[in-house]
C-alpha positions in Angstrom: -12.1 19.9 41.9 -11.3 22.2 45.1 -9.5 21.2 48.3 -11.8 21.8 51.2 -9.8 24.9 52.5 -10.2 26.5 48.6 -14.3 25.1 49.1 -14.2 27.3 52.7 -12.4 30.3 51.4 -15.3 30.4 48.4 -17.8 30.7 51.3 -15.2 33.3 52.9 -15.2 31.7 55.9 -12.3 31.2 58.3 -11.5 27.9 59.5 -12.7 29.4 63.7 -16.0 30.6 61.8 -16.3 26.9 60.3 -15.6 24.9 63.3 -17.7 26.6 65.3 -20.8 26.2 62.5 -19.4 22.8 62.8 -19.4 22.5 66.4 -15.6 21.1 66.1 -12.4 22.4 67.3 -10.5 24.9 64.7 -7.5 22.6 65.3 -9.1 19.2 64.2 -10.8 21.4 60.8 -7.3 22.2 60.3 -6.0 18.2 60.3 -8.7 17.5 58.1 -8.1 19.9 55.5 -4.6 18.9 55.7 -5.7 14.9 55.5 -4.2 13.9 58.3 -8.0 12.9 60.3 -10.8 11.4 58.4 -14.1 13.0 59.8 -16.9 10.9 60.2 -19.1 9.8 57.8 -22.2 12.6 59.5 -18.9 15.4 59.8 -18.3 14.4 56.3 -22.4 15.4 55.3 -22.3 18.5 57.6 -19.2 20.0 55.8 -20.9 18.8 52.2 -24.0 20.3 53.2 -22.2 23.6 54.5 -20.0 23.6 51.1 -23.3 22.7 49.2 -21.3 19.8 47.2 -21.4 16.6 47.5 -19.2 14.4 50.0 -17.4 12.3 47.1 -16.5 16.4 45.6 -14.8 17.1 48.7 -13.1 13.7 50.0 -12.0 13.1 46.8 -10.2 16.0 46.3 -7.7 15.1 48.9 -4.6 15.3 47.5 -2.9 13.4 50.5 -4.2 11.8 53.4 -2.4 10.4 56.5 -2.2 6.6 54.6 -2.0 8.1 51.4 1.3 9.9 50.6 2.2 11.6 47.2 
């Protein structure tokens, strides 16, 4: 499985360019890639839909999460 930032750098975008498609701040992109915010569940179909995956492909890819440490 990819991490979300391998899943944007596929599509070649940058996470600015993804935010704004997003309509979210490049800074909050950035603490969800990293797991340290968990998006809502309609963020979490808008960056599936962008990705074309599904939202189980990308959230469980997290390797560590703000609760979760490895």
């Amino acid at each position: 499985m990819k991490s979300m930032q391998e899943l944007r750098e596929t599509r070649h975008l940058t996470q600015r360019e993804t935010a704004k498609l997003l309509d979210i701040t490049k800074e909050y992109l950035s603490m969800i890639e990293c797991g340290k915010r968990n998006p809502s569940d309609a963020l979490k179909e808008r960056l599936a839909k962008l990705y074309n995956v599904s939202v189980s492909d990308i959230f469980l890819s997290l390797k560590e999460t703000k609760r979760f440490k490895k």
